[in-house]
N, C-alpha and C positions, 0 to 999 in steps of 0.2 A: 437470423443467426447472431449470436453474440460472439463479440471478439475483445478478446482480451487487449488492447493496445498500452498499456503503463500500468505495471504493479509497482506500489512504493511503501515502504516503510516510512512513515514520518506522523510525531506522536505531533502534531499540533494540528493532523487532517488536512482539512481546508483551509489555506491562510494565502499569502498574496504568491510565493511564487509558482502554486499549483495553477491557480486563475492566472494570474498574469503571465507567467512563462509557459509550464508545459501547455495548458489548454489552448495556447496558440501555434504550438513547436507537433503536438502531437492530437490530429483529430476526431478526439474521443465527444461522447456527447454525452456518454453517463460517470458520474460517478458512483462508484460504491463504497460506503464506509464500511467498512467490515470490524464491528466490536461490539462483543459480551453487555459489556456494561455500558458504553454511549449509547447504544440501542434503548436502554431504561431512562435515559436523562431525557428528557422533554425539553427542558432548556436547552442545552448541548445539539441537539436534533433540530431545534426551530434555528439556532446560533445559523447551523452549518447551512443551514438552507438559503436562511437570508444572506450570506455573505455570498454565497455563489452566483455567478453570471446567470441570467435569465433562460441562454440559450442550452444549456445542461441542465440534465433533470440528476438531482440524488436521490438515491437510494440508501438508504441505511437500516444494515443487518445482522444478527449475528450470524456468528462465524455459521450456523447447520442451516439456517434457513438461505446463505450468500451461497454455499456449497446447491444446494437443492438450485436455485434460478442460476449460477453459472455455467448447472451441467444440461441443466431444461433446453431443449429446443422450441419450447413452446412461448410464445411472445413475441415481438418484432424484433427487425435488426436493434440490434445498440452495440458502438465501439464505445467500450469501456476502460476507464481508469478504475483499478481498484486501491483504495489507500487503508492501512492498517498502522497502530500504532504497534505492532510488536512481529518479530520473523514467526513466534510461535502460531501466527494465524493463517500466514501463509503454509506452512506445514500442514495444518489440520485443511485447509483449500486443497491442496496435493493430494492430503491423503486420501480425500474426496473424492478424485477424479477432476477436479478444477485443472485444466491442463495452463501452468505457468510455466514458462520458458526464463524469465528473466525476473528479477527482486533488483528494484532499485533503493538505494537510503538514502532519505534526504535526511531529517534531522530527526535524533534522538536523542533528548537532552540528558544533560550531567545530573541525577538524583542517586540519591541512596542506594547502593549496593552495584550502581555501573560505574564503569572506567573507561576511560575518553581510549576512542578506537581512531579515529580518524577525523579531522575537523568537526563539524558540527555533529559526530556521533558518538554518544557513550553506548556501550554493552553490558549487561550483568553475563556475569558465567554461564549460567543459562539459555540468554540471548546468544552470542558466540556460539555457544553447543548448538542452537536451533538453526543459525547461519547457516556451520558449516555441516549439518545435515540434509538444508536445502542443496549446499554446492555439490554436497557428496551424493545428491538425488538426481543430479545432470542438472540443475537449474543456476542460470548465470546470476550471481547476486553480485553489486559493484556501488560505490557509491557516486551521485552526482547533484548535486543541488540545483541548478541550473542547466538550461540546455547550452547555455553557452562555455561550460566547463570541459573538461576534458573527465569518462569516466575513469573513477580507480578501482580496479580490480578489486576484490578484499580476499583473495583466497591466502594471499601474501600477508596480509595486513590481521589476520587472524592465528 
């Protein structure tokens, strides 16, 4: 059976406080990247592998083929992290049938057309509209970078 244990938004993927923090806070043993176009980058793909711990295996999918094996019974146990750079993926996961309960935000950085939401989070209009669609879907979206932080709500913050 697969289990969802940590959905997160954070457009830099795999970087040190996924491995160093949650992977020890939260014991998942797959990751899944979930994106359109990292799926096409072979660099990007080989990057995210090699930086990861040994003892997790990655997966990296687009969003209809990550929809297809989250909702599959078929294949062995894996507690799973899923990380996506943007909410609109988790949306299209929902819409699936991906049963997520919770959307965490690590980092989202400050580029073209977003505005700083909360610490290390910028939103485009867009992004915020896909948020608070998740929250308006029953799913807990909140930000936390660390496990050692305290989470922040964003229904407020939105």
């Amino acid at each position: 059976m697969k289990e969802i244990l940590l959905a997160r938004i954070d457009d830099r993927l795999i970087h040190g406080q996924v491995v160093a923090k949650w992977a020890k806070k939260i014991p998942f043993d797959h990751i899944y990247i979930v994106d359109d176009d990292v799926v096409n980058d072979t660099f990007i793909c080989q990057l995210m592998k090699s930086i990861a711990p040994k003892n997790l295996t990655i997966v990296i999918l687009d969003v209809d083929d990550a929809a297809a094996s989250l909702t599959s019974d078929a294949g062995p146990d894996e507690k799973i992290c899923i990380i996506t750079k943007l909410p609109q993926v988790f949306e299209r996961l929902l819409d699936a049938g991906v049963p997520i309960k919770e959307v965490m935000l690590g980092g989202m950085g400050n580029k073209s057309g977003r505005t700083p939401l909360i610490r290390s989070v910028s939103a485009s209009p867009e992004e915020r509209a896909s948020l608070k669609r998740l929250i308006g879907a029953g799913v807990r979206v909140f930000y936390q970078d660390v496990p050692d932080t305290k989470p922040t709500d964003l229904l407020k913050k939105l």
